[in-house]
Backbone bond lengths (Angstrom), bond angles and torsions (degrees), N, CA, C in turn:
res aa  C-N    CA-C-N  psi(-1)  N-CA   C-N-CA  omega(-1)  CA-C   N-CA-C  phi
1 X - - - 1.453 - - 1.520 109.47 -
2 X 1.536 140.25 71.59 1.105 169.09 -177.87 1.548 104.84 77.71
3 X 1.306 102.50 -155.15 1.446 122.11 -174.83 1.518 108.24 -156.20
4 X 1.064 118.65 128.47 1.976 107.48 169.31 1.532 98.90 -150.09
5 X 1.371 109.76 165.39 1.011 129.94 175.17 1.986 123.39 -146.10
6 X 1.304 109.16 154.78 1.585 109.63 -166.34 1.660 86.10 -132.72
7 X 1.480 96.14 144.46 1.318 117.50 -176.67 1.948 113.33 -136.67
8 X 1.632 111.22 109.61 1.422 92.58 169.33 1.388 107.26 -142.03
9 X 1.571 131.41 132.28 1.331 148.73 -176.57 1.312 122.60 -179.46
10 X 1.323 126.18 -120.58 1.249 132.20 -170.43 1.713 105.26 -87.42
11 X 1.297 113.37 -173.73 1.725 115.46 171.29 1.122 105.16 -82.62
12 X 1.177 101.64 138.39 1.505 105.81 178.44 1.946 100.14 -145.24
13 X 1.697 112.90 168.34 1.730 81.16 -174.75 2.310 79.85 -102.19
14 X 1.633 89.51 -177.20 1.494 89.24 -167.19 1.653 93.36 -73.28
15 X 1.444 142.75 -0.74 1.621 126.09 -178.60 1.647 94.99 -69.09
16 X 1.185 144.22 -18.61 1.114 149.00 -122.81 1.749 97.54 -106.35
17 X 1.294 95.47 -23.13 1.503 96.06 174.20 1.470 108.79 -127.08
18 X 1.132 144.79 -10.03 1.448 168.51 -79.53 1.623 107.40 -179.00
19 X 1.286 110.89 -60.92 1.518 100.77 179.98 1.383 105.07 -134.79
20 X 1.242 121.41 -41.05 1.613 130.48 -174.54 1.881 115.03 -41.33
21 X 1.692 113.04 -59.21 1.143 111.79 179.47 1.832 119.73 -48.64
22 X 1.089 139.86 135.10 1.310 139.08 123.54 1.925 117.68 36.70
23 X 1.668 82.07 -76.87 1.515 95.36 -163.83 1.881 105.04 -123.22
24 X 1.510 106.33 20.24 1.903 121.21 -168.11 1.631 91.37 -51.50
25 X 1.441 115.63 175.94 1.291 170.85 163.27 1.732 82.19 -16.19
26 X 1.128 115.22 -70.71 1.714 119.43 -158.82 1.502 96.78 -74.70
27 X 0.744 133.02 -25.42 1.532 132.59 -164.54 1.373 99.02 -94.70
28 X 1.521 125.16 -34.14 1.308 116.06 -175.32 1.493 98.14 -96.17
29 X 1.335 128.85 4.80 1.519 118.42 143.51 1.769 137.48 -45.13
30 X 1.162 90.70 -27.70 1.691 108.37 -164.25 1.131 94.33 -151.69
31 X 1.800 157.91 45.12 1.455 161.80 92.05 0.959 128.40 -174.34
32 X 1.574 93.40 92.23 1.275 107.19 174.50 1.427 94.03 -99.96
33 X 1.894 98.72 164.37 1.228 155.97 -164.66 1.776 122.57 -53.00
34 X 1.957 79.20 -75.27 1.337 74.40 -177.84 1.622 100.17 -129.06
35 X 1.096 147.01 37.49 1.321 153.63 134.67 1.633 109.58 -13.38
36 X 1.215 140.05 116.91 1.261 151.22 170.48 1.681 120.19 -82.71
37 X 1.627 100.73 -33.10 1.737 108.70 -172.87 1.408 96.05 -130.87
38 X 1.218 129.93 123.98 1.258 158.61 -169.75 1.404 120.16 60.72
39 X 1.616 124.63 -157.56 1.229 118.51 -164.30 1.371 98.62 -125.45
40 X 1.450 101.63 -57.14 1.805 95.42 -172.96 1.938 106.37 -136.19
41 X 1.196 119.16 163.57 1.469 120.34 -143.89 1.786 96.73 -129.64
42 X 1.516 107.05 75.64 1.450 113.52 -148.97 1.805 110.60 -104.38
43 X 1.976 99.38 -25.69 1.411 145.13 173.19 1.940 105.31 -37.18
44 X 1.414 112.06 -17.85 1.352 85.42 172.77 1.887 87.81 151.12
45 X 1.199 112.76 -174.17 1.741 122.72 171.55 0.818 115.73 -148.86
46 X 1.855 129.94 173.56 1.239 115.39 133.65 1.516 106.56 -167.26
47 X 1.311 122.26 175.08 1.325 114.82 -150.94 2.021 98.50 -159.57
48 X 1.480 106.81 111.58 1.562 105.26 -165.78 1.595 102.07 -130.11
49 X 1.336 111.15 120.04 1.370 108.07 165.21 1.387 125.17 -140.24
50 X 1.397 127.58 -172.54 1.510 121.76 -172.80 1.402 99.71 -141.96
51 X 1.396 87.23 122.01 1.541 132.67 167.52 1.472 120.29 -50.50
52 X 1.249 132.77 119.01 1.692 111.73 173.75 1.428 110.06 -68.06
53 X 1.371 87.27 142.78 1.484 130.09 169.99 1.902 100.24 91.61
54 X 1.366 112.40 8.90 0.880 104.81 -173.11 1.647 117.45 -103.35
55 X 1.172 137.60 139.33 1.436 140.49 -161.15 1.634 96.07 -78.87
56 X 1.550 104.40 -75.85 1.471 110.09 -179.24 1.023 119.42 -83.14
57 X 1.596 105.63 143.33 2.051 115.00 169.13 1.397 118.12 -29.86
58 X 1.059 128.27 146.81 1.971 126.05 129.63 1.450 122.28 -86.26
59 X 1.231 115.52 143.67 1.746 112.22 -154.29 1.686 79.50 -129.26
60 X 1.210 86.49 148.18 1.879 96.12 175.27 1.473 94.43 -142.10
61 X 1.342 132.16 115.84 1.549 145.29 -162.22 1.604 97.02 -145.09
62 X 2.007 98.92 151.58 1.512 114.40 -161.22 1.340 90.63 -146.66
63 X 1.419 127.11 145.08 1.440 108.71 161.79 2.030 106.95 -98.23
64 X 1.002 106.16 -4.89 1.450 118.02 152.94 1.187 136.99 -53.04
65 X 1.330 128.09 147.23 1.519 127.36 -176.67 1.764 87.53 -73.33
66 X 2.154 95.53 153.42 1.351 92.28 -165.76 1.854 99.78 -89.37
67 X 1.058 122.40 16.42 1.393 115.74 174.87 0.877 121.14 -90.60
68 X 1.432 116.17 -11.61 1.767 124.12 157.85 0.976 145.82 -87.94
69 X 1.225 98.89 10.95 1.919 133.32 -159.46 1.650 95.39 -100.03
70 X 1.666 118.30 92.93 1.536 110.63 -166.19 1.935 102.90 -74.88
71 X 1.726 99.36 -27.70 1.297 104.01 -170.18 1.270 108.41 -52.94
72 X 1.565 122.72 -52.15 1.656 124.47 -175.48 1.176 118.67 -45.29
73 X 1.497 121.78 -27.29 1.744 92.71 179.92 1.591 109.89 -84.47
74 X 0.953 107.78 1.46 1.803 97.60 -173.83 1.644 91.56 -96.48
75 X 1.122 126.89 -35.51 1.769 130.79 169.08 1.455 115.26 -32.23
76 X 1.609 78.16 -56.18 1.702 101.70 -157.76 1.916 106.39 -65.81
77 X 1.331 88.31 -36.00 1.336 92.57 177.53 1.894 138.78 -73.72
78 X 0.921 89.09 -22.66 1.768 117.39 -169.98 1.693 102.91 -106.74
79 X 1.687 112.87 -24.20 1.362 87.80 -165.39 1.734 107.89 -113.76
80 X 1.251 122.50 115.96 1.460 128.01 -175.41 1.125 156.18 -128.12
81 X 1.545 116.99 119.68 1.661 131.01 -145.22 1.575 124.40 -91.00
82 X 0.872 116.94 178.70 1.764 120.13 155.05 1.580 101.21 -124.62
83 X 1.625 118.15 0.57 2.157 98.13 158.67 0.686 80.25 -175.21
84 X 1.335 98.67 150.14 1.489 126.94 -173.23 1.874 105.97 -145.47
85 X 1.472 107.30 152.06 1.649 105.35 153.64 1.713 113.97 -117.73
86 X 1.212 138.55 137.53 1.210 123.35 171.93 1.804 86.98 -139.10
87 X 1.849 106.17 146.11 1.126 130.67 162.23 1.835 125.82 -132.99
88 X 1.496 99.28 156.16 1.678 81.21 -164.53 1.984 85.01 -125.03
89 X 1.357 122.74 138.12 1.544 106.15 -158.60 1.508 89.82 -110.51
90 X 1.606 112.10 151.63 1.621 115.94 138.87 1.290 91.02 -106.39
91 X 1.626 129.10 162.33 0.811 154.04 -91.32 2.171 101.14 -156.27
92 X 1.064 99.25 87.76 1.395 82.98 -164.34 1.645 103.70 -82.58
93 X 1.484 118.15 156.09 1.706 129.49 179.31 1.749 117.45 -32.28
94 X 0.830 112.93 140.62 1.598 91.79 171.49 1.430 115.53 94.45
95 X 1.385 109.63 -42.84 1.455 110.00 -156.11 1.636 118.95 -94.40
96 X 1.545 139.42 -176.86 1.306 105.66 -152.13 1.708 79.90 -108.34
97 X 1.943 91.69 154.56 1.624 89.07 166.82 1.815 113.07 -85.83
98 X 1.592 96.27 -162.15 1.451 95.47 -179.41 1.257 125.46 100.54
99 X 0.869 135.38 165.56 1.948 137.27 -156.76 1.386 87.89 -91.75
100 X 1.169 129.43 -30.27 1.742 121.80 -176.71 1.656 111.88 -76.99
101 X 1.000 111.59 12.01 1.383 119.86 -175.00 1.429 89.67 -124.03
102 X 1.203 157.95 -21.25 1.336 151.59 -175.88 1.533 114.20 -78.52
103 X 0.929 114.26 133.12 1.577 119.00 -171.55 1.564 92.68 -90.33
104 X 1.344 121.49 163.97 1.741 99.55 1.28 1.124 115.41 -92.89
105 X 1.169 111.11 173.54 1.677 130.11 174.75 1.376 121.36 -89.27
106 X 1.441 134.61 154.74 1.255 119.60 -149.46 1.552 107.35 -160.99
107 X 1.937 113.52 134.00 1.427 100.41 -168.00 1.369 79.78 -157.16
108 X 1.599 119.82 128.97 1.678 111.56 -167.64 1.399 130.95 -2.32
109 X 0.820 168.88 -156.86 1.074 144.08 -132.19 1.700 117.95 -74.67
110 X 0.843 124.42 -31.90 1.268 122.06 -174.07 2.015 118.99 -60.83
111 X 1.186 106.21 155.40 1.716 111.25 171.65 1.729 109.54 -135.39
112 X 1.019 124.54 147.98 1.208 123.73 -153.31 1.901 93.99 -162.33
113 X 1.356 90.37 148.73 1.231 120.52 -170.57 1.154 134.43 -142.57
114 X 1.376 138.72 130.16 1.820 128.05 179.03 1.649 100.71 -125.64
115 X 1.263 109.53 118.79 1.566 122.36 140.31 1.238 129.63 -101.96
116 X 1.758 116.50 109.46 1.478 123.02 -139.31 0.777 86.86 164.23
117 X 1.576 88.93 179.53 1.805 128.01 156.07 1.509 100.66 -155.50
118 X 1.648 109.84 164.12 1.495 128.48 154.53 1.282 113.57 -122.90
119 X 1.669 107.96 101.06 1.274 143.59 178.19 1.634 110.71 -30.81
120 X 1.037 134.96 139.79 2.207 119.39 -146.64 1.090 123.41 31.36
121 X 1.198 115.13 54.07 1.601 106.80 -178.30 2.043 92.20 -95.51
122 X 1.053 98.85 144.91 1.794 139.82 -3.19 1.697 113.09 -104.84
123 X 1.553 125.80 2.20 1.265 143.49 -169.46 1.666 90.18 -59.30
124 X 1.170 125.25 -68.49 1.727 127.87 -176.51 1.751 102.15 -57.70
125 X 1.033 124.80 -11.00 1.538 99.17 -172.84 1.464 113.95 -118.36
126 X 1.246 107.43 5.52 1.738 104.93 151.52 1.624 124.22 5.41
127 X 1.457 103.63 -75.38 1.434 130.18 -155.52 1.280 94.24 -69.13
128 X 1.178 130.46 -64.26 1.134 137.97 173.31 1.749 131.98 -46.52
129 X 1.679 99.90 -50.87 1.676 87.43 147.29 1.240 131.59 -58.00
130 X 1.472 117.25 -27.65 1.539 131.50 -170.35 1.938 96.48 -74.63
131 X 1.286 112.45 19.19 1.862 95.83 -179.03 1.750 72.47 -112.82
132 X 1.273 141.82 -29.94 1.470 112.78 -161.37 1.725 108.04 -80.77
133 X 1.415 116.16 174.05 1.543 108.11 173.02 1.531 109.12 -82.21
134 X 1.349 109.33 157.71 1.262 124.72 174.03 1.989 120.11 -28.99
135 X 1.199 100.58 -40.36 1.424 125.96 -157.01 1.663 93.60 -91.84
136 X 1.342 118.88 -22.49 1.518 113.59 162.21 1.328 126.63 -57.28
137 X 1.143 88.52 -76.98 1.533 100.86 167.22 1.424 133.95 -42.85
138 X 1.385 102.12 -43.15 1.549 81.13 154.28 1.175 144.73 -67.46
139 X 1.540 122.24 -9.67 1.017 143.06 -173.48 1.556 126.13 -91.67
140 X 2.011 102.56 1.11 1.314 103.99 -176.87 1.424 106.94 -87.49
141 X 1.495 95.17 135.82 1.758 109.30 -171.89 1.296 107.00 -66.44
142 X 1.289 125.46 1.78 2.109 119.66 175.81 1.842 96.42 -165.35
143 X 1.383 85.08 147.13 1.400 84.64 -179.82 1.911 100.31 -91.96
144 X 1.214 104.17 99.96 1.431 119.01 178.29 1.430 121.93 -158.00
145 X 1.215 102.50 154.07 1.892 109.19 -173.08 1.374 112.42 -57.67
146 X 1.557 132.42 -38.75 1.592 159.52 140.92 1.482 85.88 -17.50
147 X 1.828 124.82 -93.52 1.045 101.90 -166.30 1.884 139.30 -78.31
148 X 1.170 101.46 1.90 1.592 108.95 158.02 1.128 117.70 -59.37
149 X 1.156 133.76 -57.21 1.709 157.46 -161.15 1.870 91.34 -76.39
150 X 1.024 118.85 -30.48 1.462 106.26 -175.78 1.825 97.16 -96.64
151 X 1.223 131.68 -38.83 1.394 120.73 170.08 1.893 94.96 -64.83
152 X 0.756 147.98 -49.30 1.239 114.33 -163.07 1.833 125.71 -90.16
153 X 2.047 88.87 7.02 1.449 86.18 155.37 1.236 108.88 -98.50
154 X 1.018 132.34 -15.58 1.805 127.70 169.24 1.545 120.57 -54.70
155 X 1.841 99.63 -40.15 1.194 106.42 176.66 1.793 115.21 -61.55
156 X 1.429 101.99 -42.75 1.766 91.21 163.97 1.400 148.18 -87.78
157 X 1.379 104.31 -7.36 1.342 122.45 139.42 1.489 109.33 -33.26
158 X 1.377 124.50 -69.54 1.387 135.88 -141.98 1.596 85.23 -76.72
159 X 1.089 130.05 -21.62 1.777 130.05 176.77 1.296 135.02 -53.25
160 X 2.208 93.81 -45.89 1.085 114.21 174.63 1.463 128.04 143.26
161 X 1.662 93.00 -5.46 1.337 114.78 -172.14 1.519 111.64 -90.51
162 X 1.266 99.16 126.25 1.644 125.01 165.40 1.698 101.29 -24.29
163 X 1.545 117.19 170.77 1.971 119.72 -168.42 1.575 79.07 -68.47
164 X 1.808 115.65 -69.62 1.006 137.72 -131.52 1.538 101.13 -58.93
165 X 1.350 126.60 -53.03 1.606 141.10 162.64 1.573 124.77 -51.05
166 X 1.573 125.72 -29.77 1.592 141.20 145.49 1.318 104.61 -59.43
167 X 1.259 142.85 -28.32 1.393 128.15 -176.07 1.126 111.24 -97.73
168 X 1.671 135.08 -32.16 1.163 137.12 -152.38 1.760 83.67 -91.05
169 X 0.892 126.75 -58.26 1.934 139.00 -166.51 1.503 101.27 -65.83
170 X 1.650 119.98 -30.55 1.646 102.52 153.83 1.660 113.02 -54.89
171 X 0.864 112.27 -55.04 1.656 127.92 -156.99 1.566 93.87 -53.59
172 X 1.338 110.26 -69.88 1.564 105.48 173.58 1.639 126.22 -47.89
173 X 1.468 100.46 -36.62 1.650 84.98 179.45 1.383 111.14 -68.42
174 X 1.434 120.54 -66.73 1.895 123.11 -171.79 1.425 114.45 -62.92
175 X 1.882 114.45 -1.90 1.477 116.25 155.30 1.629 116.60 -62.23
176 X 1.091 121.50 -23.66 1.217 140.01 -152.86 1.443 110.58 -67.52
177 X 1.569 106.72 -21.42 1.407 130.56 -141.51 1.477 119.26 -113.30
178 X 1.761 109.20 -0.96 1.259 113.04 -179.29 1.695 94.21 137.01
179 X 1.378 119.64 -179.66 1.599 134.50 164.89 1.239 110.25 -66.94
180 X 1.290 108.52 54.21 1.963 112.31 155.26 1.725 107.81 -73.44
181 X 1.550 79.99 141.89 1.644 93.72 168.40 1.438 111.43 -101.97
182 X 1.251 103.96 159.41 1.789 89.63 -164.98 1.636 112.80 -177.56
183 X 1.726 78.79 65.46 1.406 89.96 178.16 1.401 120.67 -109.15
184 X 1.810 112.33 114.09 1.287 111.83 -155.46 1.481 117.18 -132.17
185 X 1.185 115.65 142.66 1.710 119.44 -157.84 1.727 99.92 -133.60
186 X 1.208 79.26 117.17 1.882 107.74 169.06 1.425 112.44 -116.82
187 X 1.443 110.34 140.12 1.343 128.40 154.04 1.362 125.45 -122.33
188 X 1.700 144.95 149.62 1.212 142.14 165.08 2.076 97.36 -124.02
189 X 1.542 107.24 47.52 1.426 94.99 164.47 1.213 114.97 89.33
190 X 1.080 137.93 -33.46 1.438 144.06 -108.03 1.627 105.95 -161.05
191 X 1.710 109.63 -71.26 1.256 122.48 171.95 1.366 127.15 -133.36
192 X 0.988 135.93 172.19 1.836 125.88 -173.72 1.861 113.40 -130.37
193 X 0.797 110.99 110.79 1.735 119.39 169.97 0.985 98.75 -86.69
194 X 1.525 105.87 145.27 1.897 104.15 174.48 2.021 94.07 -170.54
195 X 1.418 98.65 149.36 1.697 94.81 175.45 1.383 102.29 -132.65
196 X 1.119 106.56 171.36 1.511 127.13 -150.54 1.995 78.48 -132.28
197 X 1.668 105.22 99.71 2.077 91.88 170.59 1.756 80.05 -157.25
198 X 1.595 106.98 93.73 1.767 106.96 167.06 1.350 113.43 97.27
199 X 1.108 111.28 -19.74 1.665 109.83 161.71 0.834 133.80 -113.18
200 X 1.854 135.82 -151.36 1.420 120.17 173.58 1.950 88.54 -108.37
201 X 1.291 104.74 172.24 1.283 121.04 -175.66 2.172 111.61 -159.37
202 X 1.051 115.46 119.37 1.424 114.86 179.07 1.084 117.91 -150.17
203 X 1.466 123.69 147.90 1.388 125.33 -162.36 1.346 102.97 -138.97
204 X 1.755 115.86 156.14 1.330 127.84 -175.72 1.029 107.01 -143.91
205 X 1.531 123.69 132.58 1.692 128.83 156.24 2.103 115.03 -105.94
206 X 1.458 79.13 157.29 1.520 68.91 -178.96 1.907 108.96 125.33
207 X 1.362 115.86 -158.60 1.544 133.42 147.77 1.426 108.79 -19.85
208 X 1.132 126.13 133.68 1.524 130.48 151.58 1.718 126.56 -123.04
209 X 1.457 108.73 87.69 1.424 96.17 -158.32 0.800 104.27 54.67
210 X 2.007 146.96 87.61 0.947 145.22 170.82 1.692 119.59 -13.58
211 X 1.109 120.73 67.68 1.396 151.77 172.24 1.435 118.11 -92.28
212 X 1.543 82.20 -80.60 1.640 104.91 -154.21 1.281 97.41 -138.18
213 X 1.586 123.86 169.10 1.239 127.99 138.58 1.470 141.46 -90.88
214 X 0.938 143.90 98.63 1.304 141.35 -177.23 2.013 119.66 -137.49
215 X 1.229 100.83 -165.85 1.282 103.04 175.77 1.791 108.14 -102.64
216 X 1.285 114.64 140.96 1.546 117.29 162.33 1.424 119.06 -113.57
217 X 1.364 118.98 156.20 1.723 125.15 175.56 0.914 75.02 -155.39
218 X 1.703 105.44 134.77 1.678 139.52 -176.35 1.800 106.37 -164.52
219 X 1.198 95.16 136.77 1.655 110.78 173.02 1.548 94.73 -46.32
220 X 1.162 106.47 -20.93 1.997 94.17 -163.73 1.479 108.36 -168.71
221 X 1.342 132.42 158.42 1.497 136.50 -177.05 1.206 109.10 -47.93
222 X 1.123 131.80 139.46 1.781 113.44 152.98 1.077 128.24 -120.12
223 X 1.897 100.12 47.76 1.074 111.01 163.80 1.923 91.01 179.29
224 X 1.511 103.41 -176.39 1.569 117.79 -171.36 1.457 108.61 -105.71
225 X 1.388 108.09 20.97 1.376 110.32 -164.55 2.093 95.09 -97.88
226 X 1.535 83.26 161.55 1.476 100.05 171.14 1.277 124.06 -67.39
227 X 1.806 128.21 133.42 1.270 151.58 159.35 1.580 93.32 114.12
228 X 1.338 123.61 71.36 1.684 120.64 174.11 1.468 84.51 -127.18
229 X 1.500 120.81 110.30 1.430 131.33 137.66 1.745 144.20 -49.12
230 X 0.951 119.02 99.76 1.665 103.37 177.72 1.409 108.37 -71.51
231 X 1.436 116.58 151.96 1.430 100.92 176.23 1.351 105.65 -123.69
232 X 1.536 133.57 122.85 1.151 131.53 159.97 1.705 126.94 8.97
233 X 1.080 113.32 119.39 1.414 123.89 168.44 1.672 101.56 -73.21
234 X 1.614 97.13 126.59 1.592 119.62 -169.15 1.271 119.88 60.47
235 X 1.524 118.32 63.82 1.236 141.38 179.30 1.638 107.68 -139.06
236 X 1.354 122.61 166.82 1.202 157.96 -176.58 1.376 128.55 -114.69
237 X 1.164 122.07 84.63 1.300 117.99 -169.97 1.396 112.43 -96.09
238 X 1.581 113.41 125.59 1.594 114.24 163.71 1.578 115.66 -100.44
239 X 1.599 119.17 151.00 1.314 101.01 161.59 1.196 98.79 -167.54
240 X 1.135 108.89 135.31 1.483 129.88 156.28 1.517 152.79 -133.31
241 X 1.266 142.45 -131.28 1.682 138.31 158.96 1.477 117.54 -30.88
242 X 2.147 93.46 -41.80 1.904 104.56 -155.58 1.663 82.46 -112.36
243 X 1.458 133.96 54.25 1.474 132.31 151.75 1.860 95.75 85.63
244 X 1.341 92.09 -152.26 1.249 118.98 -145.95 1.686 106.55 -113.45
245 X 1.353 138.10 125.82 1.405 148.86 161.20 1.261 126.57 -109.06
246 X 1.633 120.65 117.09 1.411 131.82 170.65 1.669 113.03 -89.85
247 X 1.288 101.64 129.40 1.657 102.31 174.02 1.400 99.66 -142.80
248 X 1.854 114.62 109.58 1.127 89.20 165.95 1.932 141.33 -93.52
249 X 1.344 120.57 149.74 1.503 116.85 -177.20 1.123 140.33 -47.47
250 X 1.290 127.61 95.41 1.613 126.19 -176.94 1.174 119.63 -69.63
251 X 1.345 152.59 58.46 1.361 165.95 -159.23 1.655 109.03 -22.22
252 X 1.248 98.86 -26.48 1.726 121.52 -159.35 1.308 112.11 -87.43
253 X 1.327 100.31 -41.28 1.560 107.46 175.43 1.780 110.24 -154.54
254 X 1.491 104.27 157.81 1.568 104.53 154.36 1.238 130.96 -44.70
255 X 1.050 110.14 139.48 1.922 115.83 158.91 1.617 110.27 -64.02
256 X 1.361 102.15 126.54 1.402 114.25 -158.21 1.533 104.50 -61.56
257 X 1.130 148.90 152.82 1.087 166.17 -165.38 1.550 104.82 -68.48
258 X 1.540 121.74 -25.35 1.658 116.03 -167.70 2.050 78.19 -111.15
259 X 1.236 143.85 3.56 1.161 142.08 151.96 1.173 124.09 -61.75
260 X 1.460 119.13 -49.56 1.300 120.07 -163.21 1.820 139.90 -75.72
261 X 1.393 119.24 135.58 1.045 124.61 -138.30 1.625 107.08 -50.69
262 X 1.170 143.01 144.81 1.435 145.00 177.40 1.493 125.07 -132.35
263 X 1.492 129.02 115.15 1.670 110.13 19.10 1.259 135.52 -57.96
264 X 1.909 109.47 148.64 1.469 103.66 168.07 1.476 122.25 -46.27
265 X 1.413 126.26 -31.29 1.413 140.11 -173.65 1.607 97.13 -44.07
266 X 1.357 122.47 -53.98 1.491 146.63 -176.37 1.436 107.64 113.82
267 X 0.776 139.58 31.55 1.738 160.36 150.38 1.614 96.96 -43.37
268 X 1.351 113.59 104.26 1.702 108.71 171.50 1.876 118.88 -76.58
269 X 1.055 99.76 135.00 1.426 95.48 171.70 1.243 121.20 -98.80
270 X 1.595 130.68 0.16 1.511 118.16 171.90 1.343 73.75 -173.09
271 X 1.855 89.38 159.92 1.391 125.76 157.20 1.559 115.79 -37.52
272 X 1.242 141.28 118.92 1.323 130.89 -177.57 1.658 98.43 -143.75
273 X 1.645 106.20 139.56 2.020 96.17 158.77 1.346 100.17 -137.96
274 X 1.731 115.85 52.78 1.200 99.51 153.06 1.933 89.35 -159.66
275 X 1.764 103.47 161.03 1.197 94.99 -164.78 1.844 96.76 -96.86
């Protein structure tokens, strides 16, 4: 049920993660690796990054598989970031088609992503839309489980809560609801939240496609090379400038307040696998 990946370090152009690797972004359109729910991710794309000097992303979205997209390789090639989010979608039941349904999704600075599903969607999740305000919902750019799950991490954002603490407290609430998968990756530029709940999830520091250096989070390797992490199923991943943070999710309750990762921004400061 898709594939995405988050990228933050040096400049790099977006082919660099996109087509260049082995096993990149386009390749895990049409065979990937280690995908658990479907075969190939044909439902749509999209590809968001930030520009210097620029506050907000540019999003480049297809409701097309991205291997047919002739424009992207000349994009991909010429145009170049220090973070990026790109996702490639299959298409879960229920949900709406169309490039407005393709992640990522986007709300000043932030980009956001779901690889997943919520199992009856949308007949079982009533209750759960029924916690956002009226004025949300209208405002979701696709009628899909992807974009619910991203208004109601915005909605806790807007509370007060740090990326890393809005993502983990989505996960628990629409867990609540049955065997949802719900593995979801945010960036604001800067740093990357992402969870590991039903899919695969792996992270890299270091080399990027001998490019650049930076950090990666990807549904999967994109490549056979050395330092690719798996990360625990029902975990929390932070990462940023100062590396990489494991926390795993207590469904039951919050991570206690003298737990939680610091900076408030969600910027990890060390390697950790316990919260």
């Amino acid at each position: 049920m898709c594939r995405h990946l988050a990228y933050l370090g040096g400049e790099l152009p977006l082919g660099a993660l996109l087509f260049d690797p082995p096993y990149g972004l386009v390749r895990q359109s049409w065979a990937p690796r280690r995908q658990r729910y479907g075969t190939v991710n044909a439902d749509g794309f999209g590809i968001g990054w930030y520009a210097p000097g620029e506050e907000r992303p540019a999003r480049y979205r297809r409701a097309g598989p991205i291997w047919a997209d002739e424009n992207l390789v000349d994009l991909a090639r010429v145009v170049r970031t220090r973070a990026l989010l790109a996702a490639v979608r299959s298409a879960t039941a229920g949900c709406a088609p169309g490039e407005a349904a393709a992640a990522p999704f986007t709300a000043g600075r932030l980009l956001f992503s779901h690889n997943g599903a919520l199992p009856g969607w949308p007949e079982r999740y009533g209750p759960l839309a029924a916690t956002l305000p009226p004025a949300d919902l209208m405002a979701l750019e696709a009628r899909s489980d992807s974009a619910l799950l991203f208004a109601l991490l915005l909605a806790r954002l807007r509370t007060g809560a740090d990326l890393g603490e809005a993502v983990a407290d989505t996960v628990r609430e629409a867990a609540k609801y049955g065997e949802t998968r719900l593995n979801l990756l945010v960036t604001d530029g800067r740093s990357i939240a992402a969870t590991a709940w039903g899919d695969t999830l792996f992270h890299r520091t270091g080399t990027v496609s001998d490019v650049s250096a930076g950090v990666v989070v990807a549904s999967e390797p994109l490549d056979d090379g050395p330092g690719w992490t798996e990360v625990p199923d029902r975990t929390l991943l932070l990462a940023g400038p100062a590396g990489v943070a494991l926390h795993p999710i207590d469904i039951d309750r919050p991570v206690p307040e003298s737990d939680r990762p610091e900076p408030s921004d969600g910027r990890p400061t060390r390697e950790d696998d316990s919260p």
